[in-house]
C-alpha positions as YAML, in Angstrom:
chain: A
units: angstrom
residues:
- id: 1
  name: UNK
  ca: [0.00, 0.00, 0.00]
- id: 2
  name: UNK
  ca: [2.82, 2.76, 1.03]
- id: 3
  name: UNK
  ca: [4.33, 1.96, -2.61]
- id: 4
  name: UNK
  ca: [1.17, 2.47, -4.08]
- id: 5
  name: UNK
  ca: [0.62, 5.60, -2.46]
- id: 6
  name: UNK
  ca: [4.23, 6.57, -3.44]
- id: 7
  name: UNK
  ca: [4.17, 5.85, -7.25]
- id: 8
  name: UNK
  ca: [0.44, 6.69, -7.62]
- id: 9
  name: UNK
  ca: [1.95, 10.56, -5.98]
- id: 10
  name: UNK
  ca: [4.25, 10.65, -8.83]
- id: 11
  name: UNK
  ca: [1.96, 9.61, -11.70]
- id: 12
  name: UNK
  ca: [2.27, 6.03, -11.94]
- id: 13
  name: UNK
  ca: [-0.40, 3.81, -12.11]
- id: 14
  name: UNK
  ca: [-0.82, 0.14, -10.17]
- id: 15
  name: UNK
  ca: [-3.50, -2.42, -8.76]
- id: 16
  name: UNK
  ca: [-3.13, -3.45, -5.20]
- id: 17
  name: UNK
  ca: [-4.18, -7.38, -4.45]
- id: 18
  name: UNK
  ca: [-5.09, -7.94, -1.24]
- id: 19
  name: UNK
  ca: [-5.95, -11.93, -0.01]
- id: 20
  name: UNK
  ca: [-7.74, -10.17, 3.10]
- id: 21
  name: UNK
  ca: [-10.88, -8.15, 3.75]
- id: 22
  name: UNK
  ca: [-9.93, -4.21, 4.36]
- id: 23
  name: UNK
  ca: [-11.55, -4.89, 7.70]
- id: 24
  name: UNK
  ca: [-9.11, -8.05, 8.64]
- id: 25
  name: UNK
  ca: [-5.42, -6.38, 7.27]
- id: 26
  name: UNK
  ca: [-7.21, -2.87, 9.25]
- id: 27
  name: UNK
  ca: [-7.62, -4.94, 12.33]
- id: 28
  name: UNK
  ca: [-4.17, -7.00, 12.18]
- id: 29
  name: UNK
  ca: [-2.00, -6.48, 14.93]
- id: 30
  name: UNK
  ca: [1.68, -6.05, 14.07]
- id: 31
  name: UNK
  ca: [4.58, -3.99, 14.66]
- id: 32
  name: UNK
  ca: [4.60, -0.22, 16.53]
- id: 33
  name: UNK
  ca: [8.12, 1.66, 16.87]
- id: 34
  name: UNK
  ca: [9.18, 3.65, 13.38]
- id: 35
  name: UNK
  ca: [12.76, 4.90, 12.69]
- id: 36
  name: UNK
  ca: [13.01, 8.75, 11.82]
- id: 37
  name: UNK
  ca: [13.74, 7.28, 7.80]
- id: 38
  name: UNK
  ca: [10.24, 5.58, 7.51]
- id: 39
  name: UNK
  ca: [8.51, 8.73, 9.33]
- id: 40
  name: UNK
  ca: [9.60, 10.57, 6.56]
- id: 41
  name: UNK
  ca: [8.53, 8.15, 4.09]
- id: 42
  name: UNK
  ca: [5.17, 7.95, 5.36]
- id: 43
  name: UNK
  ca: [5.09, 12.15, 5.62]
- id: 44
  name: UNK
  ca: [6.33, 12.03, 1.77]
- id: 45
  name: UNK
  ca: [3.46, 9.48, 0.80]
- id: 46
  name: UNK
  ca: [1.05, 12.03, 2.29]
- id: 47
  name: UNK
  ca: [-0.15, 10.30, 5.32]
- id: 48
  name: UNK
  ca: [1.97, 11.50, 8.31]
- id: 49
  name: UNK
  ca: [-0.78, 13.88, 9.52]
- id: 50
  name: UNK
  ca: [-2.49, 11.25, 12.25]
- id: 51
  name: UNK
  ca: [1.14, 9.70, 12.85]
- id: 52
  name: UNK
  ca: [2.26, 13.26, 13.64]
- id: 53
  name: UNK
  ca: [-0.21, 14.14, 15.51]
- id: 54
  name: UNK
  ca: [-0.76, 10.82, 17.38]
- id: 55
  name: UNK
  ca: [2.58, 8.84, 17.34]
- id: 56
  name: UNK
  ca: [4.87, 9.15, 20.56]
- id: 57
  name: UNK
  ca: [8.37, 10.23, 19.85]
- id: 58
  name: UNK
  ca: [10.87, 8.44, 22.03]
- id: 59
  name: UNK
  ca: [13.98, 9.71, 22.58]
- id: 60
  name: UNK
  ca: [15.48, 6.65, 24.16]
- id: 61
  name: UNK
  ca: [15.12, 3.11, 25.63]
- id: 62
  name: UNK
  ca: [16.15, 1.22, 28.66]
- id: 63
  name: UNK
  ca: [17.85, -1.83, 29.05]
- id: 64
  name: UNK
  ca: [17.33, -3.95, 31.91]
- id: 65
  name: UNK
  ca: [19.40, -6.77, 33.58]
- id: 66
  name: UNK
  ca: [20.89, -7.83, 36.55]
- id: 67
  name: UNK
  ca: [17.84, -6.43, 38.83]
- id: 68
  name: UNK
  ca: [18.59, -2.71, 37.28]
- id: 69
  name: UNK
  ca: [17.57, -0.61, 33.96]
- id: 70
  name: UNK
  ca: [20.59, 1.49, 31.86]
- id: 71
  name: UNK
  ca: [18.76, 3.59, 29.87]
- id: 72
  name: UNK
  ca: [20.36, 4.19, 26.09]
- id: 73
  name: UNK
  ca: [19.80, 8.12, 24.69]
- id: 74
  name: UNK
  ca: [19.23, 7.56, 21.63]
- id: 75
  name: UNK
  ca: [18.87, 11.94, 21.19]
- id: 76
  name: UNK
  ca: [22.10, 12.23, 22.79]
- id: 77
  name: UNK
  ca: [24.09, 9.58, 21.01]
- id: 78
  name: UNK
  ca: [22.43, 9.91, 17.26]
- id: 79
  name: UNK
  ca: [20.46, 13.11, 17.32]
- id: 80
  name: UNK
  ca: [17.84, 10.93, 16.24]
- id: 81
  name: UNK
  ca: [15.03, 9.32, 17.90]
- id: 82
  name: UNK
  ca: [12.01, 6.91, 17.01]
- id: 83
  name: UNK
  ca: [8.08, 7.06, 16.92]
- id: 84
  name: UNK
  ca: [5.84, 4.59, 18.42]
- id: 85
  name: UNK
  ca: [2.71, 4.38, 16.17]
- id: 86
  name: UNK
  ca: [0.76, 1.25, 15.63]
- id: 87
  name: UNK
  ca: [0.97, -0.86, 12.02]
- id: 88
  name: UNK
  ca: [-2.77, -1.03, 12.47]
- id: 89
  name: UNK
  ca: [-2.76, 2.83, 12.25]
- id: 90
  name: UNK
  ca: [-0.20, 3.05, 9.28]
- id: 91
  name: UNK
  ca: [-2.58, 0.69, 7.43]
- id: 92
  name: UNK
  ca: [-5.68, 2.78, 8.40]
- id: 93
  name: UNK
  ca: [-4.13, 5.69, 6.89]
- id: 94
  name: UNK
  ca: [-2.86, 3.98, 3.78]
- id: 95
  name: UNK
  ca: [-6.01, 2.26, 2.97]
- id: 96
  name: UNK
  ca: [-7.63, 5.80, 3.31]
- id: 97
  name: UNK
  ca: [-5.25, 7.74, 1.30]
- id: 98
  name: UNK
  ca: [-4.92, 5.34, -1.33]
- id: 99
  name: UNK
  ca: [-8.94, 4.81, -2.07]
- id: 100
  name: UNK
  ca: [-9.51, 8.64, -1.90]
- id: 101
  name: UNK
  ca: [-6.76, 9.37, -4.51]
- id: 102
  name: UNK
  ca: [-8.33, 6.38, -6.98]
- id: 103
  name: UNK
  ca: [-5.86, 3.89, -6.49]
- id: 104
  name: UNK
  ca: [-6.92, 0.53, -7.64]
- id: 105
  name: UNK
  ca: [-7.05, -1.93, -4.21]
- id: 106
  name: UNK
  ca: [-8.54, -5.55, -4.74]
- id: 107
  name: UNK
  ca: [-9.32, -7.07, -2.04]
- id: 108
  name: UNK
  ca: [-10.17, -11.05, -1.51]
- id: 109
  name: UNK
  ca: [-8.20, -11.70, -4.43]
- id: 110
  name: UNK
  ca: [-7.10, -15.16, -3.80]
- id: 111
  name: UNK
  ca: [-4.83, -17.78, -5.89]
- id: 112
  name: UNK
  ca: [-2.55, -15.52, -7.06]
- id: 113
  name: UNK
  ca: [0.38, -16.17, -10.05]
- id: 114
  name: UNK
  ca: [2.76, -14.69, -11.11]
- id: 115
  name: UNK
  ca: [4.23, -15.09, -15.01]
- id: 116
  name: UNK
  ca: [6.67, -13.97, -17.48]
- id: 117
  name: UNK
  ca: [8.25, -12.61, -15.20]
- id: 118
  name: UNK
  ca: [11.53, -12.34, -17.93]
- id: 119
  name: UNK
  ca: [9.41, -11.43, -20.99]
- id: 120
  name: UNK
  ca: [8.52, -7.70, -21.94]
- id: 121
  name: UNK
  ca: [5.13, -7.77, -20.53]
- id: 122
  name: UNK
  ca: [4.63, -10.11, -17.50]
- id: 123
  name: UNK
  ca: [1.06, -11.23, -15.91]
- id: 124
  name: UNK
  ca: [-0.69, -11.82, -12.62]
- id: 125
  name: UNK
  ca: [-3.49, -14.01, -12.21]
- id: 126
  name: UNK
  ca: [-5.79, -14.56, -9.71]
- id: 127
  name: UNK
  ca: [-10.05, -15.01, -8.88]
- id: 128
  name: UNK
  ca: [-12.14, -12.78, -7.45]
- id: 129
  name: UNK
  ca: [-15.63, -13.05, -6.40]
- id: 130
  name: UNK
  ca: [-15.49, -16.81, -7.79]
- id: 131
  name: UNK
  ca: [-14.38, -15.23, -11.68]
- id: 132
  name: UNK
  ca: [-10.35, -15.78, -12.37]
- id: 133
  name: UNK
  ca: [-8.86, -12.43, -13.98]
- id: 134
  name: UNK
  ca: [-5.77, -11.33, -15.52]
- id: 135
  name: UNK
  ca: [-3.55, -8.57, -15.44]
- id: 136
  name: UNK
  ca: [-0.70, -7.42, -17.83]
- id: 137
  name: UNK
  ca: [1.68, -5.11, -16.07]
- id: 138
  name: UNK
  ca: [5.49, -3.64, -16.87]
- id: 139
  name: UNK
  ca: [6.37, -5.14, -13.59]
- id: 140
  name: UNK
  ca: [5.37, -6.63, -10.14]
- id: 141
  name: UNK
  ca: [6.52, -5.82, -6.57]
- id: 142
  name: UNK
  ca: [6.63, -9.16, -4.28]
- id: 143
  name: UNK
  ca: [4.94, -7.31, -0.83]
- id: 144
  name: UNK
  ca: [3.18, -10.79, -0.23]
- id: 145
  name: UNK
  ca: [4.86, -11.73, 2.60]
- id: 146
  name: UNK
  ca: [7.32, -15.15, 3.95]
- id: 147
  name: UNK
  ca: [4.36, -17.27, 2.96]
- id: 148
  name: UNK
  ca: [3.34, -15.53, -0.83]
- id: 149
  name: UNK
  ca: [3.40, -16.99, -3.66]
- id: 150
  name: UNK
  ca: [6.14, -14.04, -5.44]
- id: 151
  name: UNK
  ca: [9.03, -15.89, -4.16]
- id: 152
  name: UNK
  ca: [8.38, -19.58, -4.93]
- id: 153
  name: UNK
  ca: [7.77, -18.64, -8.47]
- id: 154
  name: UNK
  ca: [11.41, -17.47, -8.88]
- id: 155
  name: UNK
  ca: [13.45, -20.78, -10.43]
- id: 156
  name: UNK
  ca: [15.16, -22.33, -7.51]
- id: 157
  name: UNK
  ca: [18.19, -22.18, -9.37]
- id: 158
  name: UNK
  ca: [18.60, -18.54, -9.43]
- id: 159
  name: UNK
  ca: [17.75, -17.68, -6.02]
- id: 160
  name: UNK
  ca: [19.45, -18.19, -2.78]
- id: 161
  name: UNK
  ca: [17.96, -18.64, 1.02]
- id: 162
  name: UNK
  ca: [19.90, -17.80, 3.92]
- id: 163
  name: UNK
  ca: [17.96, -18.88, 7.81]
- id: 164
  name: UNK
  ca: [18.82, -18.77, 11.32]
- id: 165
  name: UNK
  ca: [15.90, -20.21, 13.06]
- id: 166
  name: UNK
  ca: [15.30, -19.38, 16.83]
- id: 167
  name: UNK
  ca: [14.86, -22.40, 19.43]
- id: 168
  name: UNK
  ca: [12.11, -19.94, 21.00]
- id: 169
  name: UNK
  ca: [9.30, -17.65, 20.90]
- id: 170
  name: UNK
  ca: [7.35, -14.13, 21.95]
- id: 171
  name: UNK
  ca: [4.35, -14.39, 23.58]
- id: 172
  name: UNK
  ca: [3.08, -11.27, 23.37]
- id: 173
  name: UNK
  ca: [0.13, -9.57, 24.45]
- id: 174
  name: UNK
  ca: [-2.09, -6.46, 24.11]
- id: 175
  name: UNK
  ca: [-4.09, -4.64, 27.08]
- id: 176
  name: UNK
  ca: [-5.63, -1.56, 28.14]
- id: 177
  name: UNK
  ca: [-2.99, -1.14, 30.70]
- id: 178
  name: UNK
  ca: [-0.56, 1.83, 31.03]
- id: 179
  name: UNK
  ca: [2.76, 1.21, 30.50]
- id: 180
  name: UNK
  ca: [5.48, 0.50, 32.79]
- id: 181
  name: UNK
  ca: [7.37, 3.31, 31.71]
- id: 182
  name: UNK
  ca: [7.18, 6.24, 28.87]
- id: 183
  name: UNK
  ca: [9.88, 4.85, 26.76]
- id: 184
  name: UNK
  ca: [10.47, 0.79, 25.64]
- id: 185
  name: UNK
  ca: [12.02, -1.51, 28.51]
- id: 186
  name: UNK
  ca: [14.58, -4.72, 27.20]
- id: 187
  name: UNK
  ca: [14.94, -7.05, 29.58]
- id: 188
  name: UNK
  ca: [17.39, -9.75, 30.20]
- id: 189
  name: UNK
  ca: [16.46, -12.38, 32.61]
- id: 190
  name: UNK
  ca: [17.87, -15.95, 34.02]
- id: 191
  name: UNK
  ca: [14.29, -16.81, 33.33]
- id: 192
  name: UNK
  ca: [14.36, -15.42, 29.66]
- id: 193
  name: UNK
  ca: [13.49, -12.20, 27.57]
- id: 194
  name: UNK
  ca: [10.66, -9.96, 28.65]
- id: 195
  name: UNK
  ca: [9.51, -6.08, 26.35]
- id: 196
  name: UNK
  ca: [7.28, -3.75, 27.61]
- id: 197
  name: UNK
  ca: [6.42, -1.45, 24.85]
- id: 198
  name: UNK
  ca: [3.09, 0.53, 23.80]
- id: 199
  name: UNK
  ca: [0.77, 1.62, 21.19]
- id: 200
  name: UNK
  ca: [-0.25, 4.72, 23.46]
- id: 201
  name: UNK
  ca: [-0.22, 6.18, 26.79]
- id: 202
  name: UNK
  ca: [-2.97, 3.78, 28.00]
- id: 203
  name: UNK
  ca: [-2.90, 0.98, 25.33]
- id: 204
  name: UNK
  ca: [0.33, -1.40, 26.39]
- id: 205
  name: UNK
  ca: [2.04, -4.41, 24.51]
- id: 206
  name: UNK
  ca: [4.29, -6.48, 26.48]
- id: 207
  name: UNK
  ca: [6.27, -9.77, 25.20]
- id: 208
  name: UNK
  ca: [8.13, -12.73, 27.33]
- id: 209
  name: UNK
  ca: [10.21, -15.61, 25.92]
- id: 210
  name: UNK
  ca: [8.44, -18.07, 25.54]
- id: 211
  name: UNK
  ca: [9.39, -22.00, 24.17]
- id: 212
  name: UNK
  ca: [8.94, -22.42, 20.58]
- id: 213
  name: UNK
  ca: [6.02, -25.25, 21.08]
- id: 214
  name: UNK
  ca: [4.05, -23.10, 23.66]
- id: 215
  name: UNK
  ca: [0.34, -22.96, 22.93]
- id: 216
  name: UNK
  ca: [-1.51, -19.31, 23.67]
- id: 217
  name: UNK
  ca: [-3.88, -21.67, 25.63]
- id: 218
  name: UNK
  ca: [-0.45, -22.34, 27.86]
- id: 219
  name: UNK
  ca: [-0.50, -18.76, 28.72]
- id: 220
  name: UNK
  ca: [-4.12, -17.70, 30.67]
- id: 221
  name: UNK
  ca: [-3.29, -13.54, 31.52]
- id: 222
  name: UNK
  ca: [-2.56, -14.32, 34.92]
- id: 223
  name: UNK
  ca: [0.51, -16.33, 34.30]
- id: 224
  name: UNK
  ca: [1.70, -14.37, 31.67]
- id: 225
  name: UNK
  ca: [1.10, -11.21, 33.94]
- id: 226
  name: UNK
  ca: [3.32, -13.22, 36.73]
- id: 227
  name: UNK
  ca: [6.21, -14.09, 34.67]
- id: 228
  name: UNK
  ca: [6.38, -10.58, 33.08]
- id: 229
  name: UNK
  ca: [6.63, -9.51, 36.57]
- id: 230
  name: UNK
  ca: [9.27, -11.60, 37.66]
- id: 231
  name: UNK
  ca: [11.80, -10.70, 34.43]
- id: 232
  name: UNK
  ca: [11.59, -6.75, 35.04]
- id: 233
  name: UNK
  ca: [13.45, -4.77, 37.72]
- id: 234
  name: UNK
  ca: [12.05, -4.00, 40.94]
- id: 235
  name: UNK
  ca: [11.72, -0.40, 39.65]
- id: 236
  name: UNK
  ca: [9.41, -1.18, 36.56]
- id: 237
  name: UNK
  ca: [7.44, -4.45, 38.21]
- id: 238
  name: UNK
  ca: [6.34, -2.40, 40.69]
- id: 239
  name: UNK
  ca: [4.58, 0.40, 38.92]
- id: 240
  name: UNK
  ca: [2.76, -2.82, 36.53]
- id: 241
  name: UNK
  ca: [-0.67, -2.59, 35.62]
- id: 242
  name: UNK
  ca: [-2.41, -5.69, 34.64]
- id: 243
  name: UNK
  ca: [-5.80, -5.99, 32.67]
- id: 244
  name: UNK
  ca: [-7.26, -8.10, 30.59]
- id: 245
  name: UNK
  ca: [-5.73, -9.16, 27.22]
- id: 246
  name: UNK
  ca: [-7.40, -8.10, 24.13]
- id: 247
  name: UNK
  ca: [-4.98, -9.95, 21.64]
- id: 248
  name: UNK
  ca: [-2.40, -12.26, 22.52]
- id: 249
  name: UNK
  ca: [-0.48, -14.37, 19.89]
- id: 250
  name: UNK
  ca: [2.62, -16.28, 20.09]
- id: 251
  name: UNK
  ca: [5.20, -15.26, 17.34]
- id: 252
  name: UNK
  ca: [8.54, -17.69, 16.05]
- id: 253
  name: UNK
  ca: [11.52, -15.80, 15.50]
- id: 254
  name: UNK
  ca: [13.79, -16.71, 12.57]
- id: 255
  name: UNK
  ca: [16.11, -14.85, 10.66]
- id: 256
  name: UNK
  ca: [15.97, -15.24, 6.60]
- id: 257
  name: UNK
  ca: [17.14, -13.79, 3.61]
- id: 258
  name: UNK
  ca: [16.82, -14.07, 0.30]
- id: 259
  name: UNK
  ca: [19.20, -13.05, -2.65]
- id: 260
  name: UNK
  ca: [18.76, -11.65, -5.21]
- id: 261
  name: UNK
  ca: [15.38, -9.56, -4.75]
- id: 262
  name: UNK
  ca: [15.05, -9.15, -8.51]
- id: 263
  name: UNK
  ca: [13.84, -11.57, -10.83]
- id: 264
  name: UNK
  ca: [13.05, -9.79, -14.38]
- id: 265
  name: UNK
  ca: [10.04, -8.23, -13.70]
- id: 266
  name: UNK
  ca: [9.53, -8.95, -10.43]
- id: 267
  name: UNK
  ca: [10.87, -7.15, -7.26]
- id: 268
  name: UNK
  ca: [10.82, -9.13, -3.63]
- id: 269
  name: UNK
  ca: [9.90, -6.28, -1.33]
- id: 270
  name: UNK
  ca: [9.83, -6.96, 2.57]
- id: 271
  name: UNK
  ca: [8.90, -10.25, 4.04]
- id: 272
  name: UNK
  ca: [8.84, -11.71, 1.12]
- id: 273
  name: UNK
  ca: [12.70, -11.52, 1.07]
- id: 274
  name: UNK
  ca: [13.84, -11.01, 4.26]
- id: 275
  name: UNK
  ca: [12.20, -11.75, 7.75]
- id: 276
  name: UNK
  ca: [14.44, -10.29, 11.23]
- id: 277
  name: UNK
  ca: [13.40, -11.74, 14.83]
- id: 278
  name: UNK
  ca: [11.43, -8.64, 15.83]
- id: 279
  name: UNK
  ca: [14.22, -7.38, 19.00]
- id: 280
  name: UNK
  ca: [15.19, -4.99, 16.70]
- id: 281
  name: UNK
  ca: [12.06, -3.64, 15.79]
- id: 282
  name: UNK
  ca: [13.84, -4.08, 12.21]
- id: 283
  name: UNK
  ca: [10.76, -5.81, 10.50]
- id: 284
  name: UNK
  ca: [8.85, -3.14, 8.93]
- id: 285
  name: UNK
  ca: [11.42, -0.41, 9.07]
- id: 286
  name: UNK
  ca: [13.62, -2.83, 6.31]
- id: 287
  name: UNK
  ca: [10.31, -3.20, 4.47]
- id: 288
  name: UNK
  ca: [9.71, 0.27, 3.80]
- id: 289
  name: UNK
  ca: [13.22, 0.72, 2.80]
- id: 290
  name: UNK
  ca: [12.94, -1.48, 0.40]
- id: 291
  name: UNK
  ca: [10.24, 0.62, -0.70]
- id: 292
  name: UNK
  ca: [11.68, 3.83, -0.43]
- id: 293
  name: UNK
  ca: [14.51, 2.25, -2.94]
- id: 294
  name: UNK
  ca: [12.00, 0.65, -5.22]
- id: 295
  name: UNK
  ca: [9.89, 3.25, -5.35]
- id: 296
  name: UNK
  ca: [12.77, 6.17, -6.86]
- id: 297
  name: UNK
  ca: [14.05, 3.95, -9.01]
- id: 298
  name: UNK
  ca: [10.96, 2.94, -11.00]
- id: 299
  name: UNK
  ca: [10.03, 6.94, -11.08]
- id: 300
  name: UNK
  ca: [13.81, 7.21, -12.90]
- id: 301
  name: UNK
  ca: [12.56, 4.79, -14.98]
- id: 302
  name: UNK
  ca: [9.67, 6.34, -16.31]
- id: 303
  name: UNK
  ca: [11.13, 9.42, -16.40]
- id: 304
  name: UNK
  ca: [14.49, 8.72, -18.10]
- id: 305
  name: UNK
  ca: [13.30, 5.19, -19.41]
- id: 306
  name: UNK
  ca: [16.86, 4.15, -17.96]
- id: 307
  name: UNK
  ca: [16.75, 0.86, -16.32]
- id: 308
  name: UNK
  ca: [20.02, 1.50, -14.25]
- id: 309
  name: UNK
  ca: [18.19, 2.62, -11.23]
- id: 310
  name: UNK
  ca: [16.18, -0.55, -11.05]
- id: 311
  name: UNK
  ca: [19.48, -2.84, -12.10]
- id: 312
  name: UNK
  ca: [20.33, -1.11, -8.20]
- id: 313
  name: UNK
  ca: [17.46, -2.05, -6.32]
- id: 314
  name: UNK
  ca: [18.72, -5.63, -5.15]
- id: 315
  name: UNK
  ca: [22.21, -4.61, -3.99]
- id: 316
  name: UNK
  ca: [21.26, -1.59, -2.04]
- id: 317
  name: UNK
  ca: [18.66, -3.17, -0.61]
- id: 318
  name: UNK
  ca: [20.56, -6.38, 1.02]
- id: 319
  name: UNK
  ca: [23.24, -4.00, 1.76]
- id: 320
  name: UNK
  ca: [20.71, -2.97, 4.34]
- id: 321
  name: UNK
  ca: [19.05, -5.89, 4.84]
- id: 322
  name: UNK
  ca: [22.21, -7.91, 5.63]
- id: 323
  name: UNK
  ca: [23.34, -5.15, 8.28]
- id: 324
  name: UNK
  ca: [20.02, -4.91, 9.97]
- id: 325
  name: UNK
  ca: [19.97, -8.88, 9.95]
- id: 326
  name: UNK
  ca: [23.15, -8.46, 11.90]
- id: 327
  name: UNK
  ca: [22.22, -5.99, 14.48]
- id: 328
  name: UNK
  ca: [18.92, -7.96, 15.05]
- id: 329
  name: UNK
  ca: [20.38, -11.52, 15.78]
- id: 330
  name: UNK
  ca: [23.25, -9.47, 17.80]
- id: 331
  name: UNK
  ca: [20.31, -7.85, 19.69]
- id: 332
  name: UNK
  ca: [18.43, -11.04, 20.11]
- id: 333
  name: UNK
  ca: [21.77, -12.87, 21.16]
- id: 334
  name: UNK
  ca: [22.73, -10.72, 23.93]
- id: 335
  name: UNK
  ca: [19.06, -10.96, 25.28]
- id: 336
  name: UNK
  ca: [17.26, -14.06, 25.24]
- id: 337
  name: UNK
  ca: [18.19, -17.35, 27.26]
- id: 338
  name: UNK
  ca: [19.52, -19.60, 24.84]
- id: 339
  name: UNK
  ca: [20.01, -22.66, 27.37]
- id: 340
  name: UNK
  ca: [20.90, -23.37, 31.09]
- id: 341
  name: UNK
  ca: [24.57, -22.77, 30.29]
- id: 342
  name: UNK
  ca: [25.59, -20.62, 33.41]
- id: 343
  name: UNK
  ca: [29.00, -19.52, 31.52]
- id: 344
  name: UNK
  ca: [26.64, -17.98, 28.61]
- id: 345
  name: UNK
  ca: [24.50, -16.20, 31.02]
- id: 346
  name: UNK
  ca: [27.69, -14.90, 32.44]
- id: 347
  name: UNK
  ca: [29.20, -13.53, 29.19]
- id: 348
  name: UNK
  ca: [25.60, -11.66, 28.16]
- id: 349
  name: UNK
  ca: [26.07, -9.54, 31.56]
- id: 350
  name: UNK
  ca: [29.70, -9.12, 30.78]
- id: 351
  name: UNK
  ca: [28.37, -7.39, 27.68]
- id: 352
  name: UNK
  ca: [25.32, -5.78, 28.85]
- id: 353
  name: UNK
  ca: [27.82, -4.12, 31.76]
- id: 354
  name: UNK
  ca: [29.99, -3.41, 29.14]
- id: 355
  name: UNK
  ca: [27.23, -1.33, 27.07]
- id: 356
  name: UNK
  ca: [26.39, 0.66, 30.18]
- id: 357
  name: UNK
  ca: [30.00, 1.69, 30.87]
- id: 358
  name: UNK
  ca: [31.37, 2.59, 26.78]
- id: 359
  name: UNK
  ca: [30.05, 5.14, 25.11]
- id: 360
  name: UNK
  ca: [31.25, 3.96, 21.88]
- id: 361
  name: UNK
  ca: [29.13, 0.51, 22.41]
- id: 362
  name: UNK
  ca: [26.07, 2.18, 23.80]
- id: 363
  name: UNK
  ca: [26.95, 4.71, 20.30]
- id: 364
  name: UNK
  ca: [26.82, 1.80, 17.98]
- id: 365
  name: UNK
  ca: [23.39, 0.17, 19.41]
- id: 366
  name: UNK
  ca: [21.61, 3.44, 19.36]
- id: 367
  name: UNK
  ca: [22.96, 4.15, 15.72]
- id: 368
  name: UNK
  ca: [21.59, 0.95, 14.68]
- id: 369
  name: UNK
  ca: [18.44, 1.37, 16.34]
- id: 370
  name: UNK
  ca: [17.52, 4.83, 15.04]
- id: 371
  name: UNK
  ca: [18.23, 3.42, 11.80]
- id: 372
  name: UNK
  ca: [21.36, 3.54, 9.32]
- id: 373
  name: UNK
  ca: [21.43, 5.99, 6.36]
- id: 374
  name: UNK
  ca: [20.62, 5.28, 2.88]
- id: 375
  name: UNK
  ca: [22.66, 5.03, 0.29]
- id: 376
  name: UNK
  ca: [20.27, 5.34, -3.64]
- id: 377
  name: UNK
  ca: [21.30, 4.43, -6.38]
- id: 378
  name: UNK
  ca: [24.18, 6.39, -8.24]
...
């Protein structure tokens, strides 16, 4: 939808499919904290009016372990800070914006394919209200997620997979609840990982580690509400809140990526080529890079009708990708319980000491964070 909004800004006209209802993918709960880049991709799309209005600038986080919180400025260290504003809301706003200005969203369009994706004029398929159609199109941006159908369609034979895959899980919850504190809390804990985060001053979303195999049935709100408890600081367990959940799902973390993310015609955008564990809060920031690549470089193209900008799209995307792949499984390594290993435990608060005491460590994690520059095509 944002590179909808983008290209149909800029004169260029494409159809959206959507599996979902509006009212499902409007309802979907996802992810919440956006780096300065993608707030300004999101005010250049035209729909930053609610998110600036609305979204909660943070200026830092904490980091919690050993029974205390270090708290990491991002302002101080980056001059840069981050924005906590719900998915739900960036779709809300999207969906909006994109229907008022004409664009063309289909929605329950289901067996979708993908072909000729190397000849001049490639096609997507797909049925609709029980009638299969067919579209011709210059070209076709893979936004369909891990599970789509954009990247199986590339020959195996050209395309390479790269996966780290997590022996555990988030459990993660929403309430009506205020949060523990007004900026994001990381903790480490013998008894795992535990994030309290937000969608608003009085709308919380906290997270605990959580084994892989774990059922939400495992986890009735008063045992999550107990563990979560236990895994934070005196200072932040005692000013908890609990409520009732209104959404509570259990997420796998893995990392993947996929190379290249063009195929002829076809462009892998987000999930579809790259998936992070979600410590980082890396997921949907790395998707709308991709976009904000993919997006100038097929206005060049219509413009100039030079195809170098698009030849660019794939390595200056996983240049990103791959370091934002990095900083999440480093983030995810230094604070989740990976076993009962007392000597790895050890070496985590080695580092996590070490990050409260060097600038130039506690510098690096907050420039990653924020969000690294871009770097667009020559």
């Amino acid at each position: 939808m944002l590179l909808a909004q983008l290209l149909r800004r800029n004169g260029i006209d494409s159809i959206v499919l959507e599996q979902r209802t509006r009212e499902y993918v409007e309802a979907r709960i996802r992810a919440g904290l956006l780096e300065q880049g993608t707030v300004d991709l999101l005010i250049e799309a035209g729909v930053g009016v609610r998110l600036q209005h609305e979204g909660l600038k943070h200026d830092g986080f904490e980091v919690a372990f050993s029974g205390r919180t270090h708290r990491i400025d991002l302002k101080g260290l980056t001059g840069s800070c981050v924005t906590i504003y719900g998915q739900t809301e960036i779709q809300k706003d999207l969906d909006e914006a994109v229907l008022a200005g004409g664009g063309d969203i289909r929605y329950g369009a289901a067996d979708v394919a993908v072909e000729g994706l190397s000849e001049r004029r490639s096609r997507v398929s797909f049925t609709l209200e029980g009638r299969r159609q067919q579209v011709e199109c210059d070209f076709i941006a893979g936004c369909d997620g891990f599970h789509g159908v954009c990247r199986p369609s590339v020959p195996a034979d050209t395309i390479r997979t790269y996966e780290r895959v997590y022996p555990f899980g988030w459990l993660g919850i929403l309430a009506d609840v205020p949060p523990v504190s007004d900026e994001l809390v990381y903790a480490n804990h013998a008894r795992g990982f535990a994030l309290c985060s937000m969608r608003s001053r009085t709308r919380s979303r906290y997270y605990v580690q959580c084994p892989v195999n774990d059922s939400v049935a495992d986890w009735p709100d008063e045992r999550f509400w107990g563990e979560l408890r236990q895994r934070l600081p005196p200072s932040r367990a005692d000013r908890l809140v609990v409520g009732p959940s209104i959404e509570k799902s259990i997420a796998p973390l893995r990392s993947f990526v996929a190379e290249p993310m063009r195929f002829g015609n076809l462009f892998l955008v987000g999930d579809a080529a790259h998936i992070v564990p979600p410590t980082g809060a890396k997921g949907l920031n790395l998707a709308a890079a991709d976009v904000r690549i993919l997006y100038q470089a097929l206005v060049d193209f219509y413009r100039s009708g030079s195809d170098a900008a698009l030849d660019q799209y794939s390595p200056l995307a996983l240049e990103r990708v791959w370091k934002a792949t990095r900083f999440s499984w480093w983030f995810t390594t230094l604070m989740h319980r990976f076993s009962d290993d007392p000597f790895a435990h050890k070496l985590q608060l080695a580092e996590l000491h070490y990050l409260s005491q060097s600038h130039p460590a506690a510098q690096s994690l907050a420039e990653n964070y924020v969000g690294l520059g871009f770097r667009m095509p020559a």
